[in-house]
C-alpha positions as CSV (number, residue, x, y, z in Angstrom):
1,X,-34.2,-16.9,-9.8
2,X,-31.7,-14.0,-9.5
3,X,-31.1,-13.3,-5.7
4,X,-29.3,-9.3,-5.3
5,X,-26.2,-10.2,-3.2
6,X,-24.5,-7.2,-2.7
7,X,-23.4,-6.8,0.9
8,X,-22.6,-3.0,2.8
9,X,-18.8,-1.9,2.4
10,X,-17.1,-1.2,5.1
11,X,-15.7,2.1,5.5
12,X,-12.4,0.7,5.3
13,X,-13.3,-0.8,2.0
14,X,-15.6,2.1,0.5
15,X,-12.8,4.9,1.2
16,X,-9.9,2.9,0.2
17,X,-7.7,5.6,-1.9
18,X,-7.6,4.1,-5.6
19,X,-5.5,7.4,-6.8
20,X,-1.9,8.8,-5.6
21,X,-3.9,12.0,-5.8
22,X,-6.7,10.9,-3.0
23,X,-4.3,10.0,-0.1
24,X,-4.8,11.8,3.1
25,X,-1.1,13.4,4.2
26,X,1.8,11.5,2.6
27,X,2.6,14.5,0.3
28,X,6.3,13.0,-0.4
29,X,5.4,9.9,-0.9
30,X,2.4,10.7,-3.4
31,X,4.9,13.5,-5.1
32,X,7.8,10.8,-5.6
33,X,5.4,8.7,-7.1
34,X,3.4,10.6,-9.0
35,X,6.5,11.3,-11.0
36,X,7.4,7.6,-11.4
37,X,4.0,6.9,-12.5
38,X,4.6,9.4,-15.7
39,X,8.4,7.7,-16.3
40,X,8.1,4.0,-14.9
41,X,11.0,1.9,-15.2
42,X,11.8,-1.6,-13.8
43,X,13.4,-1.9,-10.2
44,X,12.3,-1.9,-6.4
45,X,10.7,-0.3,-3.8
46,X,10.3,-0.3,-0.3
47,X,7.7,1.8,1.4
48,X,9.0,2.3,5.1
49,X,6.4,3.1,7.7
50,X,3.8,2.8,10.7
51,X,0.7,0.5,10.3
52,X,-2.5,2.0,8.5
53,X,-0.8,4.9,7.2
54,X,-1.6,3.6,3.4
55,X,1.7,1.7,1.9
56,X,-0.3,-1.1,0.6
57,X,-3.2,0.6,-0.7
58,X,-0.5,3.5,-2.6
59,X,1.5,0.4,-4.4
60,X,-2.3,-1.3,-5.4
61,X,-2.7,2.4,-6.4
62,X,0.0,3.1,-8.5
63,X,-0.2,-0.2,-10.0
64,X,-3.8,0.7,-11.4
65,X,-2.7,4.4,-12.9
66,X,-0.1,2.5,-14.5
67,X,-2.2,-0.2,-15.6
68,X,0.3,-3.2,-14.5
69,X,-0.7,-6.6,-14.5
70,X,-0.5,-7.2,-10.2
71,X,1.1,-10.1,-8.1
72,X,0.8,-9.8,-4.7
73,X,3.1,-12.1,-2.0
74,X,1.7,-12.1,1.6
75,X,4.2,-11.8,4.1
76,X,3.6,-15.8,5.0
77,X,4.7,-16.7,1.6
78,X,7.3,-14.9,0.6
79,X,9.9,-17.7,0.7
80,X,12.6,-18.2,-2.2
81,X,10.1,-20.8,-4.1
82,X,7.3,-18.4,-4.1
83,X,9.7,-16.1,-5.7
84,X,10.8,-17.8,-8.3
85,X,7.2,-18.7,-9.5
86,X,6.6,-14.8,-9.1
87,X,9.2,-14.2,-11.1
88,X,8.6,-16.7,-13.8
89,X,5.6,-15.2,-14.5
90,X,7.0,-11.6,-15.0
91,X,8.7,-13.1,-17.7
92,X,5.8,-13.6,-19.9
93,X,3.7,-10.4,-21.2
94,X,1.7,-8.8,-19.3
95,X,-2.0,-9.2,-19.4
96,X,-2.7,-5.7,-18.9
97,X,-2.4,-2.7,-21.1
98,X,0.7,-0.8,-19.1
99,X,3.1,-2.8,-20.1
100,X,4.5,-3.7,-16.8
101,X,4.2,-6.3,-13.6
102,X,3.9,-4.7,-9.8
103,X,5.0,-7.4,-7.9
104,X,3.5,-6.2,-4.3
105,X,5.0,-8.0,-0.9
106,X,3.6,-6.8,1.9
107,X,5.4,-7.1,5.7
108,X,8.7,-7.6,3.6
109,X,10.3,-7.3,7.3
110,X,9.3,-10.8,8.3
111,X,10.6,-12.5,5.3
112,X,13.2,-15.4,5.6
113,X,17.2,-14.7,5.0
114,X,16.4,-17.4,2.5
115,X,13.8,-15.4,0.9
116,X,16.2,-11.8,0.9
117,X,18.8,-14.1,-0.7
118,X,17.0,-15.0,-3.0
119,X,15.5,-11.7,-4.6
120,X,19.1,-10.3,-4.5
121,X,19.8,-11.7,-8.1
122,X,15.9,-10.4,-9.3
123,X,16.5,-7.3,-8.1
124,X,19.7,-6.4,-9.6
125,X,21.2,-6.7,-13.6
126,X,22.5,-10.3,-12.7
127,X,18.6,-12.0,-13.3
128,X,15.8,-9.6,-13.3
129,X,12.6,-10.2,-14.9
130,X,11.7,-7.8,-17.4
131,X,9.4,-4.7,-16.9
132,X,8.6,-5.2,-13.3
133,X,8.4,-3.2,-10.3
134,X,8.6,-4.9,-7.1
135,X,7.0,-2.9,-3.9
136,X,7.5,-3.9,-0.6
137,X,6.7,-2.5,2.4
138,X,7.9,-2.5,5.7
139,X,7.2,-1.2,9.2
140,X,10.7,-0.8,9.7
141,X,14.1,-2.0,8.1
142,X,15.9,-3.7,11.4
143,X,15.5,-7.2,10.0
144,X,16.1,-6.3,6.3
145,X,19.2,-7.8,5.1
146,X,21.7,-4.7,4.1
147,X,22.3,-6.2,0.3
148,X,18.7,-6.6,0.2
149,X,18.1,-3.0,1.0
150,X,20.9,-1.4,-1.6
151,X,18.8,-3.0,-4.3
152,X,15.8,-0.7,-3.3
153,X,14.6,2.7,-3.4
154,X,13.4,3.2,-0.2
155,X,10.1,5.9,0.6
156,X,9.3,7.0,3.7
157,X,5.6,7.1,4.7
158,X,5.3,8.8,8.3
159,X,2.1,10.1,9.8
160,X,3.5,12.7,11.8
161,X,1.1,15.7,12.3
162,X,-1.0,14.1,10.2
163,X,-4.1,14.8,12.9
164,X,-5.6,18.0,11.3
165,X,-5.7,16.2,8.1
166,X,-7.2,13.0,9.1
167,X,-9.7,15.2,10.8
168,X,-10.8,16.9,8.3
169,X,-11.2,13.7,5.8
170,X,-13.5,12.2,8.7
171,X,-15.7,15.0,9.1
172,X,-16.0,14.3,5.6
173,X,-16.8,11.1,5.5
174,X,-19.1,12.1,8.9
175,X,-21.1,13.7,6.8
176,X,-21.3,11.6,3.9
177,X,-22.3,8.6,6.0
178,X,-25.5,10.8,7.9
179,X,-23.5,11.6,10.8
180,X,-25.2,15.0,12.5
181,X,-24.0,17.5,14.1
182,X,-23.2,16.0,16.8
183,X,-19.7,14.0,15.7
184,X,-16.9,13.0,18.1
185,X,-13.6,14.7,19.2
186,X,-12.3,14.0,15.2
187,X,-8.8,15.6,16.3
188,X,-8.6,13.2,19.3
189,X,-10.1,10.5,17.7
190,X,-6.6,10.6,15.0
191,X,-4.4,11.3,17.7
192,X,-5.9,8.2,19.5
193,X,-5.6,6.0,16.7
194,X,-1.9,7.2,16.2
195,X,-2.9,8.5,12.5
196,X,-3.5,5.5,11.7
197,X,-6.3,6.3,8.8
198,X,-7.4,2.4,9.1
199,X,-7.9,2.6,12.7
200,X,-9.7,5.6,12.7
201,X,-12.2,4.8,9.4
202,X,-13.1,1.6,12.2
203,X,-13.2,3.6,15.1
204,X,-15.8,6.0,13.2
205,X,-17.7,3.4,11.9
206,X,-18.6,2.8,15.3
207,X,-19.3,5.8,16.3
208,X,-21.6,6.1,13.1
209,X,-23.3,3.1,14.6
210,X,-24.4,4.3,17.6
211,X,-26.5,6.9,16.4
């Protein structure tokens, strides 16, 4: 006996951007990459910027337009031993179409000197694995080791003035959801949130909840 499983999505989860194209704001960031996607090459990234504003969710984005078989390193295990089994894997074809690895480490601020140490080598012409793309991302680059960050091309994501926007995609999704007419203060409800879109696709949720 077959038993239907499938749970609601949160909005967090069923708005998730999947495309460069479908990000709220973030013009730079989505034209800079945009134009990598069509002219990939192997080196690293680090997207710089406030929580919830979509770094993540851009490099799990442009890893799908281009098809790249994906590792990802949480921030708690990104030591140099973790590394170098990342890396030993990139070595080996990928098992995607694209023709390339994403290595994604998120929260790359709160990795060890050990671990900086150690990607300086795989991220350079000393020992790099071949076709791969590391993305990290970062809320900020005060703990980042300065040979660390020469070996990356860093992309700023800032929300700044990003409320209007942000409004406008939750009316949106106001709507879609069977919100009436009645929604909240959208513009304050960004500006509360500090553009964070994560925050405020929550925050909604609630609101949606309470009808």
């Amino acid at each position: 006996m077959q038993t239907d499983l499938t749970f609601p999505q949160s909005l967090t989860e069923k708005y998730r951007p999947t495309r460069i194209a479908d990000f709220v704001g973030l013009d730079r960031p989505k034209k800079v990459l945009s134009a990598f996607r069509k002219r990939p090459a192997s080196g690293a990234w680090l997207f710089v910027g406030p929580s919830g504003v979509g770094k993540s969710t851009m490099a799990l984005a442009l890893a799908q337009e281009l098809q790249a078989e994906l590792h990802k390193i949480p921030s708690q295990k990104c030591n140099a031993q973790t590394i170098e089994d990342t890396v030993r894997h990139c070595w080996y074809a990928p098992l995607t179409p694209g023709g390339f690895h994403v290595v994604l480490a998120d929260e790359a601020d709160q990795m060890t000197n050990a671990a900086q140490l150690a990607l300086l080598s795989k991220l350079d012409s000393t020992d790099p694995a071949p076709n791969t793309i590391w993305i990290f991302t970062a809320n900020d680059t005060e703990r980042l080791e300065r040979r660390f960050l020469s070996r990356c091309k860093v992309l700023e994501f800032s929300s700044y003035g990003l409320s209007e926007q942000i409004a406008g995609y939750l009316d949106h999704v106001w709507h879609a959801e069977g919100g009436n007419g009645n929604a909240p203060d959208l513009v304050r409800l960004a500006k509360d949130s500090r553009n964070n879109v994560r925050d405020c696709l929550m925050r909604l949720e609630v609101e949606l909840m309470a009808l």
